[in-house]
mmCIF file of the C-alpha atoms, coordinates in Angstrom:
data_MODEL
# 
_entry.id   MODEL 
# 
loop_
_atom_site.group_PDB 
_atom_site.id 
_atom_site.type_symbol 
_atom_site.label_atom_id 
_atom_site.label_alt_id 
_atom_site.label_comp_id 
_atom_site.label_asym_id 
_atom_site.label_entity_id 
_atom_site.label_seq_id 
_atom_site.pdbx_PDB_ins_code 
_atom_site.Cartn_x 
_atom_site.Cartn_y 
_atom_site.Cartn_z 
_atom_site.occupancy 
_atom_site.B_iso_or_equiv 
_atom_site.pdbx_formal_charge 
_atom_site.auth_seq_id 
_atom_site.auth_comp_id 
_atom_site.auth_asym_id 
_atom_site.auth_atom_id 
_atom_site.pdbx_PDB_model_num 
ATOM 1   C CA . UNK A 1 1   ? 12.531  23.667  21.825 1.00 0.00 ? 1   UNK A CA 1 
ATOM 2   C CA . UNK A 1 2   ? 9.836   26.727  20.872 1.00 0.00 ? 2   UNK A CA 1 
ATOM 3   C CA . UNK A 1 3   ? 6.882   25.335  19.250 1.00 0.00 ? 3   UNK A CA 1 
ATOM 4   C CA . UNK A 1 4   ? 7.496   27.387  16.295 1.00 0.00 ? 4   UNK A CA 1 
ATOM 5   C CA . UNK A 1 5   ? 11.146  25.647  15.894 1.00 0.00 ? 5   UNK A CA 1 
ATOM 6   C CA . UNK A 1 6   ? 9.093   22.413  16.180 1.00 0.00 ? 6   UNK A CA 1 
ATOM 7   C CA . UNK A 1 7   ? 6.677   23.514  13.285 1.00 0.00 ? 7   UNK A CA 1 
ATOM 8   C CA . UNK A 1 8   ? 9.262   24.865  10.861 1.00 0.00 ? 8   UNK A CA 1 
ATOM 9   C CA . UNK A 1 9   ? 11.444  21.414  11.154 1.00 0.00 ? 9   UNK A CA 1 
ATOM 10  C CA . UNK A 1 10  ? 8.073   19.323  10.283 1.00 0.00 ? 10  UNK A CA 1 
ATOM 11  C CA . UNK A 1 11  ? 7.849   21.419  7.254  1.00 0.00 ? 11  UNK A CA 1 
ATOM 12  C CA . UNK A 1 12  ? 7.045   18.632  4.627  1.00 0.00 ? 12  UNK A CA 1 
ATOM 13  C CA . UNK A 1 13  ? 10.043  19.154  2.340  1.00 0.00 ? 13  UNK A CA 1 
ATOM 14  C CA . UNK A 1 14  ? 11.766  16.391  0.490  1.00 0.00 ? 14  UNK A CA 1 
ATOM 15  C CA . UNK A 1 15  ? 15.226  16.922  1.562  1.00 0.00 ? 15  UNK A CA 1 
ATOM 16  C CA . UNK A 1 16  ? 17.824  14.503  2.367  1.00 0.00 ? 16  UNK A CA 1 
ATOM 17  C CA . UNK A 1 17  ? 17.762  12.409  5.378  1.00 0.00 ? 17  UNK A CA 1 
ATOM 18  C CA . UNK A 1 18  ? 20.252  13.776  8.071  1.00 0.00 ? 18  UNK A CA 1 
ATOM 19  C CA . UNK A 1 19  ? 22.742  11.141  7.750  1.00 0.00 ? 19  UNK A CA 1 
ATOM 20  C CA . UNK A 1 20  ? 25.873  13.165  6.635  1.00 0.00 ? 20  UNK A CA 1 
ATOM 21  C CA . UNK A 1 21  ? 25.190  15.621  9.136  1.00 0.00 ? 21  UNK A CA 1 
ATOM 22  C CA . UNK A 1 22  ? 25.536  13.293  11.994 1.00 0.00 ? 22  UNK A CA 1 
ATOM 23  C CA . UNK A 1 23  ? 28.265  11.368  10.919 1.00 0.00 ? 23  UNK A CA 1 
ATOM 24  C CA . UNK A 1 24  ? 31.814  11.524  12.475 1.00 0.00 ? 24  UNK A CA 1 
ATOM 25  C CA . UNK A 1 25  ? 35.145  12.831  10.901 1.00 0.00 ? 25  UNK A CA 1 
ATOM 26  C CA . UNK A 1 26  ? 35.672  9.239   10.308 1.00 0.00 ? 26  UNK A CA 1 
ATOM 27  C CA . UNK A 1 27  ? 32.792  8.252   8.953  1.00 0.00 ? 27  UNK A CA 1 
ATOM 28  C CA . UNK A 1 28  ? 31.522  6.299   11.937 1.00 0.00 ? 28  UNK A CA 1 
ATOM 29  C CA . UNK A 1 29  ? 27.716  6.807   12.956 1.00 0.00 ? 29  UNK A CA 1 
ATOM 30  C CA . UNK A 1 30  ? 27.214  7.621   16.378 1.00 0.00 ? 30  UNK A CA 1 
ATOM 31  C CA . UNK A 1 31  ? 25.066  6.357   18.743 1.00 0.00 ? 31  UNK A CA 1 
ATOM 32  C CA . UNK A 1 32  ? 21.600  7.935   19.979 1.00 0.00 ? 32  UNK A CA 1 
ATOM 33  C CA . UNK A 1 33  ? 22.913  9.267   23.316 1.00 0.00 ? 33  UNK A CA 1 
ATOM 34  C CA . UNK A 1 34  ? 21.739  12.711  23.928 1.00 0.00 ? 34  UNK A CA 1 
ATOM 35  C CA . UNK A 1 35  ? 18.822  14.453  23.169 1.00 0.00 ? 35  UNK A CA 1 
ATOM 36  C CA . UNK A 1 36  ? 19.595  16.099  20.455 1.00 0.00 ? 36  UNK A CA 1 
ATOM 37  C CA . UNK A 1 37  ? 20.207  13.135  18.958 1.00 0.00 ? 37  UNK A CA 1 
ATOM 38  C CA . UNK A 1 38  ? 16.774  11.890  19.585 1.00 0.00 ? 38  UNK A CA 1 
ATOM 39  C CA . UNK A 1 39  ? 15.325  14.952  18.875 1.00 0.00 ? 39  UNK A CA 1 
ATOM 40  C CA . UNK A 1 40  ? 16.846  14.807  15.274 1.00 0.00 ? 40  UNK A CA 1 
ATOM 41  C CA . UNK A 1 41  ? 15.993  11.147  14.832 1.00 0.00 ? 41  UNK A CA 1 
ATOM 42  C CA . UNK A 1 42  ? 12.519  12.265  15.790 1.00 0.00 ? 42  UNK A CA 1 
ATOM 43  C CA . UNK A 1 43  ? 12.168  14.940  13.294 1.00 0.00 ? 43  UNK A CA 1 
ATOM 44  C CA . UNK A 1 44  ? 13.854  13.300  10.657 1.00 0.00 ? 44  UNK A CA 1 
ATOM 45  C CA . UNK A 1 45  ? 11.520  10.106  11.038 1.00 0.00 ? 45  UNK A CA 1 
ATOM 46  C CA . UNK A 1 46  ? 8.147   12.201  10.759 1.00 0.00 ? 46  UNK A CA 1 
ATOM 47  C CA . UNK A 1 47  ? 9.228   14.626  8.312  1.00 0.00 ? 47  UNK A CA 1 
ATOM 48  C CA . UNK A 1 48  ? 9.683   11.353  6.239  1.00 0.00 ? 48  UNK A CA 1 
ATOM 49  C CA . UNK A 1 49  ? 6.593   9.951   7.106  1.00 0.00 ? 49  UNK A CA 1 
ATOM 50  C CA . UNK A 1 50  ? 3.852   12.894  6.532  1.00 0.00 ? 50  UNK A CA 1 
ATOM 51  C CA . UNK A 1 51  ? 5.003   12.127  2.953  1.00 0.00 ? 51  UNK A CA 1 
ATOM 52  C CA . UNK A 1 52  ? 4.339   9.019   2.823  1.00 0.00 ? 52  UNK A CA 1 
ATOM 53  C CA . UNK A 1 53  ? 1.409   8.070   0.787  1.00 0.00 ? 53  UNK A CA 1 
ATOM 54  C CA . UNK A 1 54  ? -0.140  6.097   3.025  1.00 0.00 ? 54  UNK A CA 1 
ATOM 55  C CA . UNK A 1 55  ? 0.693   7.034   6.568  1.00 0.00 ? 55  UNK A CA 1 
ATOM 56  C CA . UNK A 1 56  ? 0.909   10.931  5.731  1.00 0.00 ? 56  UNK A CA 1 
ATOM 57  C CA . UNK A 1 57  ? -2.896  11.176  5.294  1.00 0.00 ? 57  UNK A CA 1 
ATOM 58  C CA . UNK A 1 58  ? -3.007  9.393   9.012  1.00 0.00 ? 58  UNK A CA 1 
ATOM 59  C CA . UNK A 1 59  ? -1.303  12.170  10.224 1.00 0.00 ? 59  UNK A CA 1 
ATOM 60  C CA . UNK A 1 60  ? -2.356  14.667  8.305  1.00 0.00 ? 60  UNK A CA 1 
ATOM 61  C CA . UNK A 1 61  ? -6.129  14.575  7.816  1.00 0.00 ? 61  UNK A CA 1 
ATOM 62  C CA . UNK A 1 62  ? -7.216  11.557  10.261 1.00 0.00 ? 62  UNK A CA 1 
ATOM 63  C CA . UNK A 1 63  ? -5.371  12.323  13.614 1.00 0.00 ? 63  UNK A CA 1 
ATOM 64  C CA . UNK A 1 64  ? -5.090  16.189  12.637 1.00 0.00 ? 64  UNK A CA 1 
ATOM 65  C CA . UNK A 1 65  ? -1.447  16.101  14.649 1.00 0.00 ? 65  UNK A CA 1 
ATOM 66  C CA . UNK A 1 66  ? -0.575  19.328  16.091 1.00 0.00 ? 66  UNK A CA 1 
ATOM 67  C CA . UNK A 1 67  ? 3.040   18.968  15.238 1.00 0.00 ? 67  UNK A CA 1 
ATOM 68  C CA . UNK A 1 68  ? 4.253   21.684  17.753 1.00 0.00 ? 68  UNK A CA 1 
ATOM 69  C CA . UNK A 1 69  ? 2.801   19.850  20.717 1.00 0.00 ? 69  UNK A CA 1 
ATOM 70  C CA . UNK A 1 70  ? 3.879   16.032  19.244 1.00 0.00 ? 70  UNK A CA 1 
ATOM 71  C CA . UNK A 1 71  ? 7.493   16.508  18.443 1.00 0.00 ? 71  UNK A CA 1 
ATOM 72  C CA . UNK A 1 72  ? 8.426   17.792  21.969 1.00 0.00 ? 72  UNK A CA 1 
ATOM 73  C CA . UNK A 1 73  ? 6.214   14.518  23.548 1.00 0.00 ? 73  UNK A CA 1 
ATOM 74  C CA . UNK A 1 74  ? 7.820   12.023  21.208 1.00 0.00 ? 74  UNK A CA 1 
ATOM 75  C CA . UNK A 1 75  ? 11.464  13.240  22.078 1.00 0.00 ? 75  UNK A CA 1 
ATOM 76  C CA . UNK A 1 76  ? 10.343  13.290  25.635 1.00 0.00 ? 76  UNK A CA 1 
ATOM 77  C CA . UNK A 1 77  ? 9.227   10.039  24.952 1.00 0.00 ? 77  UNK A CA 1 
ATOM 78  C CA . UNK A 1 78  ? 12.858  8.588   23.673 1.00 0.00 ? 78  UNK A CA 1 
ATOM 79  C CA . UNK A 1 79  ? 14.949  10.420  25.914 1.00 0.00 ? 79  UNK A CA 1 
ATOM 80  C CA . UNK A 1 80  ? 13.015  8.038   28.605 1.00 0.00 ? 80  UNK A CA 1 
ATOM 81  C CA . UNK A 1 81  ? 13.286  5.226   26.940 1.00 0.00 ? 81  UNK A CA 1 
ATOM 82  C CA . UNK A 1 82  ? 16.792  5.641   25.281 1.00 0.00 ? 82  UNK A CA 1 
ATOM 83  C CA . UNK A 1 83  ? 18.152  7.747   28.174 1.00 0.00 ? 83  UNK A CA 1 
ATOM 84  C CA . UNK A 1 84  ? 16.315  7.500   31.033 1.00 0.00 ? 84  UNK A CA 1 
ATOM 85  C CA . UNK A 1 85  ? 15.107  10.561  31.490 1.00 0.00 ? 85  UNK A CA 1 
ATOM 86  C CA . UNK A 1 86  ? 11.825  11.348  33.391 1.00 0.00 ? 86  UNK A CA 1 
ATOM 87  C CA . UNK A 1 87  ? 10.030  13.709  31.685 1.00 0.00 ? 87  UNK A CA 1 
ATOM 88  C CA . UNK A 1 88  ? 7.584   11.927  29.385 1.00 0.00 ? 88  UNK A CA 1 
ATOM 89  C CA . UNK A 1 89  ? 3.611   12.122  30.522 1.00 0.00 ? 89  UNK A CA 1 
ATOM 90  C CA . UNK A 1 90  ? 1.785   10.346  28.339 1.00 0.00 ? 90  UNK A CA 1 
ATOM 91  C CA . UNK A 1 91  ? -0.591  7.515   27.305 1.00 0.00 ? 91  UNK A CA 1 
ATOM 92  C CA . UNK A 1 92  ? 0.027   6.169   23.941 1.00 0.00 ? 92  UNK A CA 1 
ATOM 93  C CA . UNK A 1 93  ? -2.548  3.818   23.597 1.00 0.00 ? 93  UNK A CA 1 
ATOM 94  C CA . UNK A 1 94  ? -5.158  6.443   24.480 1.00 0.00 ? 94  UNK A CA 1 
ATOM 95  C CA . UNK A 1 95  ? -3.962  8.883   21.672 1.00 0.00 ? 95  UNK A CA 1 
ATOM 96  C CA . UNK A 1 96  ? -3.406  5.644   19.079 1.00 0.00 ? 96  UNK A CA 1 
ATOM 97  C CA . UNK A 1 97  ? -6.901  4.480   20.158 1.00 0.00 ? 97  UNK A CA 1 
ATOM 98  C CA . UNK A 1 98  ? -8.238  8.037   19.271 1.00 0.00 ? 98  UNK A CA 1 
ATOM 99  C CA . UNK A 1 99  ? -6.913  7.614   15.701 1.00 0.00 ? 99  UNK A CA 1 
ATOM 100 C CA . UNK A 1 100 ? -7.842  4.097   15.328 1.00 0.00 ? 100 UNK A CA 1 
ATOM 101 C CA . UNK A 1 101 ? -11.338 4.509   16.155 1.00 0.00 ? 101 UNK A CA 1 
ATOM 102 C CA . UNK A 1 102 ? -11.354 6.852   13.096 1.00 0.00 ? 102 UNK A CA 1 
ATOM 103 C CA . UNK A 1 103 ? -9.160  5.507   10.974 1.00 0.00 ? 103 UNK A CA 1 
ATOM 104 C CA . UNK A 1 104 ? -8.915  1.337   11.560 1.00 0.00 ? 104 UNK A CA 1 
ATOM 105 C CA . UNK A 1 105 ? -5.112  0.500   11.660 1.00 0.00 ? 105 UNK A CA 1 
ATOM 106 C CA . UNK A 1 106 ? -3.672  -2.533  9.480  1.00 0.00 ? 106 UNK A CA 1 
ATOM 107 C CA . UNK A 1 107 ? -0.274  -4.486  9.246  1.00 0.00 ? 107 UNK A CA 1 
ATOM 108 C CA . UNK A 1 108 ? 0.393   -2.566  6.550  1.00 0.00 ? 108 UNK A CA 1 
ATOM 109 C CA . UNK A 1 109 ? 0.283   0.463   8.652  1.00 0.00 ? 109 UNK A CA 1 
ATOM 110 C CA . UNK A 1 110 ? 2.813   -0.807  10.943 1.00 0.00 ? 110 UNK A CA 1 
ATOM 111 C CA . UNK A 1 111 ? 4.689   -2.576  8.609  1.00 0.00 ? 111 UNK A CA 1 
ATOM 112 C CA . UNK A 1 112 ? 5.530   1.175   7.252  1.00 0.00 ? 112 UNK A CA 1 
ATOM 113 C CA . UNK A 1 113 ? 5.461   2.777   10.364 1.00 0.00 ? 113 UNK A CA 1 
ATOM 114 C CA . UNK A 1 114 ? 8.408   0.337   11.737 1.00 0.00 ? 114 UNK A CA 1 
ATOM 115 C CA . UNK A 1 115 ? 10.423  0.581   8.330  1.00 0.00 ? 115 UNK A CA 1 
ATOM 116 C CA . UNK A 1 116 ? 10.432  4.205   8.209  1.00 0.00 ? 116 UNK A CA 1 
ATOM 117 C CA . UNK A 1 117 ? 11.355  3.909   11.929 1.00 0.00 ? 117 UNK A CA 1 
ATOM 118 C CA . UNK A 1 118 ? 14.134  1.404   10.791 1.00 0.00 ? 118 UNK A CA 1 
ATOM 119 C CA . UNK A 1 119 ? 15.251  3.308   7.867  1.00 0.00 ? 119 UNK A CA 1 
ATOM 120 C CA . UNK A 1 120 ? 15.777  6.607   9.742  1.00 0.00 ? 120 UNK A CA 1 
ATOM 121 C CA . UNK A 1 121 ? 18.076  5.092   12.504 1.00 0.00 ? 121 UNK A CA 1 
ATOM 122 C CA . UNK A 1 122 ? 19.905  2.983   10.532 1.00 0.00 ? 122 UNK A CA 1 
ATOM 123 C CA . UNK A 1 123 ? 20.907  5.921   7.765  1.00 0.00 ? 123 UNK A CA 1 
ATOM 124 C CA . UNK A 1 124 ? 22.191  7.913   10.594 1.00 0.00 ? 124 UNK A CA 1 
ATOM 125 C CA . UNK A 1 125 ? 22.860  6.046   14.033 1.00 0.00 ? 125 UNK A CA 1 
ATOM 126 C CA . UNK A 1 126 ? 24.362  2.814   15.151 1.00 0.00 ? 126 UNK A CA 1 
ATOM 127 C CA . UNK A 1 127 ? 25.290  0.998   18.310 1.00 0.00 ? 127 UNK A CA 1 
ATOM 128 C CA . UNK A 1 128 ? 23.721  -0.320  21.523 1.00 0.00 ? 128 UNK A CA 1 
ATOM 129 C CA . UNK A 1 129 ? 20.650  2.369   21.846 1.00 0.00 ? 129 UNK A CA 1 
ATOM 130 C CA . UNK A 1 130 ? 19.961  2.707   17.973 1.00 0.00 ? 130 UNK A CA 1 
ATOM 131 C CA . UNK A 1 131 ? 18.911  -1.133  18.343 1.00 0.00 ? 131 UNK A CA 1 
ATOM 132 C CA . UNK A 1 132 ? 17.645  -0.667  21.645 1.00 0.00 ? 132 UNK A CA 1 
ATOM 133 C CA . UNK A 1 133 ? 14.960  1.926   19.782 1.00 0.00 ? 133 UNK A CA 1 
ATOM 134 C CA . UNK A 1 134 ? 14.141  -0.253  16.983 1.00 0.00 ? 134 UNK A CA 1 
ATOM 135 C CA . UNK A 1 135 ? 13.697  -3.477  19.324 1.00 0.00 ? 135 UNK A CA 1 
ATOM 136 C CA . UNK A 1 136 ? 11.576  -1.199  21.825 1.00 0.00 ? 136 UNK A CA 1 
ATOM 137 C CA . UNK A 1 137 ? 9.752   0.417   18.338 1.00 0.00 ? 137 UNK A CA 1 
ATOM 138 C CA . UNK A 1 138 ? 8.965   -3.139  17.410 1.00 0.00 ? 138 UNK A CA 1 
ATOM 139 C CA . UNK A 1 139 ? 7.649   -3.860  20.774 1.00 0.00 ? 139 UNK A CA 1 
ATOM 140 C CA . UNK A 1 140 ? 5.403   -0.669  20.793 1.00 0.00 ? 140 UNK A CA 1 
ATOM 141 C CA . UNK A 1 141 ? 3.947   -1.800  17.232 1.00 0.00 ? 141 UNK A CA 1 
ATOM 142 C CA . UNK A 1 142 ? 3.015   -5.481  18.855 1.00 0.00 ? 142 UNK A CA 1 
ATOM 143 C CA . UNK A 1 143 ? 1.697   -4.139  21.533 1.00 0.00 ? 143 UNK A CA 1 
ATOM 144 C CA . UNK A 1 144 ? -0.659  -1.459  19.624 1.00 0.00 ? 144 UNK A CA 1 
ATOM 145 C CA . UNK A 1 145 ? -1.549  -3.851  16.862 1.00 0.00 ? 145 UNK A CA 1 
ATOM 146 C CA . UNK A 1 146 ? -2.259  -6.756  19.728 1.00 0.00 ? 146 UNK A CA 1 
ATOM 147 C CA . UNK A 1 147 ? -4.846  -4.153  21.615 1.00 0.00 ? 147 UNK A CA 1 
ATOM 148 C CA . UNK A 1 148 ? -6.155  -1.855  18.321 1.00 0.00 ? 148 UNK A CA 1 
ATOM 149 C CA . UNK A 1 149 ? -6.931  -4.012  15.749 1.00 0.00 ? 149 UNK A CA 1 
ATOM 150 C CA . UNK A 1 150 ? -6.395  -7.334  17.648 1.00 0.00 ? 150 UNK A CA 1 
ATOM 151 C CA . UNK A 1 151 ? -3.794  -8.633  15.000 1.00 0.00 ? 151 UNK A CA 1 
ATOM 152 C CA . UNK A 1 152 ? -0.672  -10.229 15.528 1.00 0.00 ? 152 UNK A CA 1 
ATOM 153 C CA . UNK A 1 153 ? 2.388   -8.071  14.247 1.00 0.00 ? 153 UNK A CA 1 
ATOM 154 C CA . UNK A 1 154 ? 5.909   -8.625  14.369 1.00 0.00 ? 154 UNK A CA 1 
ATOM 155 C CA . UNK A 1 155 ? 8.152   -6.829  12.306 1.00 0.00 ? 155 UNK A CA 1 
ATOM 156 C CA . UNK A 1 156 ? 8.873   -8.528  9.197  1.00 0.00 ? 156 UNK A CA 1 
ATOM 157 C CA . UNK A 1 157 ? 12.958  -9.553  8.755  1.00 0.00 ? 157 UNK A CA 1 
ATOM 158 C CA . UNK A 1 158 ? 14.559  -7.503  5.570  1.00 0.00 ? 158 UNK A CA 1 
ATOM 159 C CA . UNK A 1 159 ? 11.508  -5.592  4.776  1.00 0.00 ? 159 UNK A CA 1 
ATOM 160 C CA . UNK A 1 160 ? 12.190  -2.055  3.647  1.00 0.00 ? 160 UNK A CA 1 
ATOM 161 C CA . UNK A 1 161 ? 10.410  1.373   3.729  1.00 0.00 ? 161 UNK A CA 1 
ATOM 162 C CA . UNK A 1 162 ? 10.367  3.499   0.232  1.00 0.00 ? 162 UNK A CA 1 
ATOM 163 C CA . UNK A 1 163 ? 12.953  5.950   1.319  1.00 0.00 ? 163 UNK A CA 1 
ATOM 164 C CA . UNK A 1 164 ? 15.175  2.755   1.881  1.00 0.00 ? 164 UNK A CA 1 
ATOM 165 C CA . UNK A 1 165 ? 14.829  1.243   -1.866 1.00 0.00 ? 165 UNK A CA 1 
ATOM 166 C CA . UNK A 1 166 ? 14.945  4.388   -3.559 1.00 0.00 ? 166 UNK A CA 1 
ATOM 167 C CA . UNK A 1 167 ? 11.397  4.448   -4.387 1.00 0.00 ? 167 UNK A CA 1 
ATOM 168 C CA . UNK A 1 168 ? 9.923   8.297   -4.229 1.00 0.00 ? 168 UNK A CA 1 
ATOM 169 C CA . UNK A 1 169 ? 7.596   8.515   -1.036 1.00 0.00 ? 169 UNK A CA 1 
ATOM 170 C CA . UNK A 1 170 ? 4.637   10.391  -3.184 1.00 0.00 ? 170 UNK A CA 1 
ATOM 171 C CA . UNK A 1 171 ? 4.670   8.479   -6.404 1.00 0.00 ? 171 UNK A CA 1 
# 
């Protein structure tokens, strides 16, 4: 994807979640087994969260994300995961470690973090690999909040983001 694709889709814009759009003739979701479907779970999660009240300013104004350069590692990142594809180079508790060091992380930041997560896949996707990335999500946040902050995190059962009750992300 050009970098400038990558930039427009971030555009913070409060529009629907892509749920309808992915959905079958019949209503059923599908699963997460291409890339594009990672790459629109991917965009759809962060163009949620940079509105968040909370975790938006993270983004925004702590870890200064260049979006054009994050979107294409995260989906990289998934497709391995998800997919098995080889293509993701990274180190994500270097770059988390970089923005904790600024900006201390709490449970409350990955309590939201994993909801929006949560919220995203299950408005849109379902089956074997939609869990598999909110298990694997869940394990990520452990491990990050076990090394960062040295807190014990687990995801709490039933808890829901603000785009999931209804509740406007900005007010």
């Amino acid at each position: 994807m050009a970098a400038e694709e990558t930039v427009a889709l971030m555009a913070p814009t409060r529009q629907p979640m892509m749920a309808d759009a992915q959905r079958t003739p019949t209503g059923v979701r599908p699963d997460l087994t291409s890339r594009k479907h990672i790459h629109d779970l991917v965009v759809g999660f962060y163009r949620e969260l940079i509105m968040d009240e909370v975790l938006g300013q993270i983004f925004e104004e702590v870890a200064e994300v260049d979006w054009s350069k994050h979107i294409p590692l995260l989906i990289d990142y998934w497709c391995r995961v998800l997919l098995g594809h080889q293509t993701y180079q990274g180190a994500i508790l270097v770059a988390h470690r970089h923005v904790h060091d600024q900006q201390a992380f709490t449970a409350d930041h990955f309590d939201r973090w994993y909801s929006f997560w949560v919220a995203t896949i299950d408005q849109t996707w379902a089956g074997p690999l939609a869990e598999k990335a909110k298990s694997h999500a869940a394990k990520v946040g452990g491990s990050l909040a076990r090394q960062l902050p040295r807190i014990a995190w687990e995801p709490t059962q039933g808890a829901t983001c603000p785009i999931a009750r209804g509740v406007p992300v900005n007010g």
